[in-house]
C-alpha positions in Angstrom: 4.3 -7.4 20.3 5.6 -4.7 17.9 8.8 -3.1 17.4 11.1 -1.7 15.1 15.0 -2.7 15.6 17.9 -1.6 13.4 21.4 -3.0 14.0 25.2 -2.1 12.5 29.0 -2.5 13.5 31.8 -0.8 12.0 35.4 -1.2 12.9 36.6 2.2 12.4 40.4 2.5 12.7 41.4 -0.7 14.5 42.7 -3.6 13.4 39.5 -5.6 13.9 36.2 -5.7 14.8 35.7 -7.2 18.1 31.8 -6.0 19.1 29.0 -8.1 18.5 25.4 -7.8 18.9 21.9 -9.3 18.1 18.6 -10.3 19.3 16.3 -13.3 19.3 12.4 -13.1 20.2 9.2 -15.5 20.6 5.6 -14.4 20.2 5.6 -12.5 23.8 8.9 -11.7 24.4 12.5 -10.5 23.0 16.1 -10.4 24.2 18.7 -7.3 22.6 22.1 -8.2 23.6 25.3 -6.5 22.7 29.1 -7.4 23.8 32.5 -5.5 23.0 35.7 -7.5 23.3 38.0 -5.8 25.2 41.7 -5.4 23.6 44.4 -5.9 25.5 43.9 -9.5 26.2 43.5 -12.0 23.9 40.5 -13.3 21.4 38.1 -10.3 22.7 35.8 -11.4 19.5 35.7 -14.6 20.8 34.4 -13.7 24.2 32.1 -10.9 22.8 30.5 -14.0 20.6 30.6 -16.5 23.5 28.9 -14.2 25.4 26.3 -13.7 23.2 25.4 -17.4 22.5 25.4 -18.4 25.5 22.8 -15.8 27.1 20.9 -16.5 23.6 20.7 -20.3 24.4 19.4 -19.8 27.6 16.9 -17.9 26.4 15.7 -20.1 23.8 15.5 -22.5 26.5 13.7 -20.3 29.0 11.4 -18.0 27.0 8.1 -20.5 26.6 7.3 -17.8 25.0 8.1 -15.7 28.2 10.7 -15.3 30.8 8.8 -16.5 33.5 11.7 -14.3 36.3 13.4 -11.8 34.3 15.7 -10.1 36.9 16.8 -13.4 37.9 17.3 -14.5 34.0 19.6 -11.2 33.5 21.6 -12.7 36.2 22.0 -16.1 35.9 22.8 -15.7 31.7 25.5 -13.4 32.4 26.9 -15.5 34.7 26.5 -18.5 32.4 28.4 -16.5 29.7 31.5 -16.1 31.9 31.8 -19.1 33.1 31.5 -20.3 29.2 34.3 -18.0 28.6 36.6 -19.2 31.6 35.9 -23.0 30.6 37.1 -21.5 26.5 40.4 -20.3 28.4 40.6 -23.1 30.6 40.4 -26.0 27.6 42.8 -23.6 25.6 45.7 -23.3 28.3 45.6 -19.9 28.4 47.9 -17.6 30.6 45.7 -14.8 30.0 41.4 -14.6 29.5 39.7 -13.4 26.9 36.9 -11.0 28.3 34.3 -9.1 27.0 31.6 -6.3 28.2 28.1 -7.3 27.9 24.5 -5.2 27.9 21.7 -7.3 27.5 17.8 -6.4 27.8 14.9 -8.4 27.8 11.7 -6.7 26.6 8.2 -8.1 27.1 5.0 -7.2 27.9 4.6 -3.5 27.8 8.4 -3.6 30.3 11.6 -3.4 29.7 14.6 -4.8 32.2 18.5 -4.9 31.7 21.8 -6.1 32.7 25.2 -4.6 31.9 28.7 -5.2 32.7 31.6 -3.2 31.9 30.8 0.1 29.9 28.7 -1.0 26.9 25.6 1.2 27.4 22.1 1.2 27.1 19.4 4.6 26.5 16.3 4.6 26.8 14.9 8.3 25.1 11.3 9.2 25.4 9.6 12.3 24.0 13.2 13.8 23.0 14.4 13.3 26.2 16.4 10.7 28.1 14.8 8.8 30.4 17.4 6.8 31.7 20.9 5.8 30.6 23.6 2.4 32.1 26.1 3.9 34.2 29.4 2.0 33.0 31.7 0.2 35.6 34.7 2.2 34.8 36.7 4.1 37.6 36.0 7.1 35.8 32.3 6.9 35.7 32.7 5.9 39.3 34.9 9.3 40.3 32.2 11.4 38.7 29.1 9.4 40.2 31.0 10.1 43.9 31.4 14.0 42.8 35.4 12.9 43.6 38.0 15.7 42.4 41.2 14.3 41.7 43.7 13.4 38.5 42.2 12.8 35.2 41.0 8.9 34.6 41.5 6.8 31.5 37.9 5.9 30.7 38.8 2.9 28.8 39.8 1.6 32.7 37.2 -1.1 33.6 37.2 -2.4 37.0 34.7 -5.8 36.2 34.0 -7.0 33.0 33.0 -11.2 31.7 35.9 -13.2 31.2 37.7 -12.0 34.0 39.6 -14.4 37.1 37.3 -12.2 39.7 33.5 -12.4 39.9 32.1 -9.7 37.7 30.3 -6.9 38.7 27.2 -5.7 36.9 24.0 -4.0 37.7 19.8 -5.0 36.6 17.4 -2.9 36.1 13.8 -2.7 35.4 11.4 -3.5 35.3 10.6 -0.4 33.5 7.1 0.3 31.5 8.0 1.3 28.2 5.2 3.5 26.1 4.6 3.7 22.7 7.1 5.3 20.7 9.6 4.5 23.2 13.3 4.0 21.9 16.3 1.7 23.7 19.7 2.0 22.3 22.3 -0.5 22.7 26.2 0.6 22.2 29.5 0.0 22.8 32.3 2.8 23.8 33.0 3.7 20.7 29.8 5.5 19.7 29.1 7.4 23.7 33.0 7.8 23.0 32.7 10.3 20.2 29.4 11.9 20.9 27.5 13.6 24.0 24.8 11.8 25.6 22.6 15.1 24.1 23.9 14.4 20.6 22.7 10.7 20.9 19.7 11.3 22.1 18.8 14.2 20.1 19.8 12.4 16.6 18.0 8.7 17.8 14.6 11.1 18.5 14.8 12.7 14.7 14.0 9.4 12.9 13.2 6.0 13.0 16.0 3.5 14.1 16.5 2.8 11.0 17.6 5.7 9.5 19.0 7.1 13.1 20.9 4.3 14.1 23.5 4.7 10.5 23.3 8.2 10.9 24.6 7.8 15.0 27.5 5.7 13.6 28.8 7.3 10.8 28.9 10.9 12.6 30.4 8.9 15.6 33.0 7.8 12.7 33.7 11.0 11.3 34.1 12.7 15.2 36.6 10.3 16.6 38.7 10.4 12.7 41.1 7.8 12.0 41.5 6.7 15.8 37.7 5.9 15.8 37.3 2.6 18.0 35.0 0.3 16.6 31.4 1.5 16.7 28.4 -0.8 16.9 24.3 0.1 17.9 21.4 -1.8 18.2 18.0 0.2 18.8 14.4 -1.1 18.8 11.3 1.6 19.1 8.4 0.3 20.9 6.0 0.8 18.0 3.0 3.4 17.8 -0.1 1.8 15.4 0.4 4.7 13.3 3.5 4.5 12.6 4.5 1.1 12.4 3.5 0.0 8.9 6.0 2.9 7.6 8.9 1.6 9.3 11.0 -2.1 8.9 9.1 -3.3 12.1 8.7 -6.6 13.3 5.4 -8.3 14.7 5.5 -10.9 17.2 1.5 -11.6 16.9 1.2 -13.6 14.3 3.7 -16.3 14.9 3.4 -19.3 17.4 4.2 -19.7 20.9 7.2 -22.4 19.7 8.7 -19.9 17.4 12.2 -18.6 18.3 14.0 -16.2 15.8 17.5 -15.2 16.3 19.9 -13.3 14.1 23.0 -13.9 16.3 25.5 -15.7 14.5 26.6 -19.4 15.2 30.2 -19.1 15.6 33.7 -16.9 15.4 36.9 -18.0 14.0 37.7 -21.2 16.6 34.9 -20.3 19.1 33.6 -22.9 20.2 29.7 -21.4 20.0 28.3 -24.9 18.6 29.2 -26.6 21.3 28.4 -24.7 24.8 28.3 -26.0 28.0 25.3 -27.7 28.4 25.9 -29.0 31.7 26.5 -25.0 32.8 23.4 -24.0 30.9 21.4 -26.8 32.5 22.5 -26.0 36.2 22.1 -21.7 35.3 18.5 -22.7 34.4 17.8 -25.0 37.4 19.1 -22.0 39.3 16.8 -19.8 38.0 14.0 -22.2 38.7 15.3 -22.0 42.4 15.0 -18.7 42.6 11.7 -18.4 40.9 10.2 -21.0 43.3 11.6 -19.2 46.3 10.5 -16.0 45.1 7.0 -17.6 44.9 6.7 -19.3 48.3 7.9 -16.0 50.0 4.7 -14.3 48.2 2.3 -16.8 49.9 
């Protein structure tokens, strides 16, 4: 497995910074995750990080070196993250949640297949052109989806997001079969904020990822001024042979089927990231099993 991946985070004009991203991979397979922390309530870094370690650790539990059900992975390791944030809240005495987006895709094989919640987004841009793109949970993406005429919409208005008292809502999809050259981005609000979904994918099909992805988030910067939300990218391109020595691309071949390589971070101010729920995690991976076994005896 090849692929080049180039991730930043800027906080622009807030107060703080309170996206995350990263990704892990084995030898077959790799996860690209990327959580904003919504304002408004408190400690949305810490759900944004919770979020992330927790799908990360199932993961690194699951991937041997590949998720054996991906859809049903997607699923089960969002749930996991907010119950991990609920539990936080719950051990805290909180009045109010912390709670978080989350877009998280797992890539192996020659496919790609995602899960989002809330309006972090993911592109996928192909020849110049965009394939496909998330459609965000926000009752103004929702107005526009129905062709609904009626009185403007905030679109910072989310109606399901991790962290949450309710059940969140969120969508899978995939698999879909990636080709060479191939390019996925990951983002949160404040980049598809400031720019058109033409901009995006006309400046992410210019260059490599590694020179698009700065270039995304500093004209991103400069568009939204000194009310920019915070603006954080991740991007892989599924590599071509030609290309691939030229850019800051990562091969999977060469490394064992025990390796797991992460760059997400172990912890946030008083997170508690180091010590997840491993009862949770154990019961989200049993129910995955479940599902995998069922999903197999219906196929004989």
């Amino acid at each position: 497995m090849k692929f080049s991946v180039f991730q930043v985070s800027r906080k622009g004009g807030r107060e703080k910074n309170e996206d995350r991203m990263g990704y892990c991979y084995t030898r077959e397979s790799g996860l690209f995750l990327l959580a904003d922390g919504m304002g408004g309530h408190p400690e949305g870094e810490v759900a944004a990080q919770l979020a992330l370690q927790s799908v990360a650790a199932l993961y690194q539990k699951e991937a041997r070196p590949v998720i054996q059900d991906v859809t049903g992975f997607l699923a089960m390791a969002l749930m996991s993250a907010h119950h991990q944030i609920i539990r936080y809240a719950s051990e805290k005495g909180m009045l109010d949640t912390p709670r978080t987006t989350l877009v998280a895709a797992v890539v192996q094989g020659t496919a790609a297949t995602w899960v989002h919640c809330g309006d972090s987004r993911l592109y996928v841009v192909r020849g110049g052109e965009l394939v496909t793109r998330t459609r965000d949970h926000s009752y103004l993406e929702q107005q526009a989806a129905a062709g609904m005429r009626g009185a403007p919409v905030n679109r910072n208005i989310l109606f399901t997001c991790l962290g949450s008292p309710t059940k969140p809502v969120f969508d899978v999809t995939g698999p879909v079969t990636l080709q060479q050259g191939d390019k996925i981005l990951l983002c949160s609000d404040g980049l598809w904020g400031a720019l058109s979904d033409a901009e995006i994918v006309r400046h992410l099909s210019a260059k490599p990822v590694s020179q698009a992805v700065p270039d995304l988030v500093e004209l991103a910067l400069r568009t939204a001024g000194t009310h920019s939300d915070n603006v954080t990218v991740i991007a892989l391109e599924w590599e071509t042979p030609d290309t691939f020595e030229s850019t800051r691309g990562i091969s999977t071949d060469s490394i064992s089927d025990g390796v797991f390589a992460s760059t997400i971070q172990a912890g946030v101010g008083d997170a508690p990231v180091d010590d997840l729920d491993d009862a949770a995690i154990e019961r989200s991976i049993a129910e995955i099993n479940e599902a995998i076994r069922r999903s197999a005896a219906r196929k004989t």
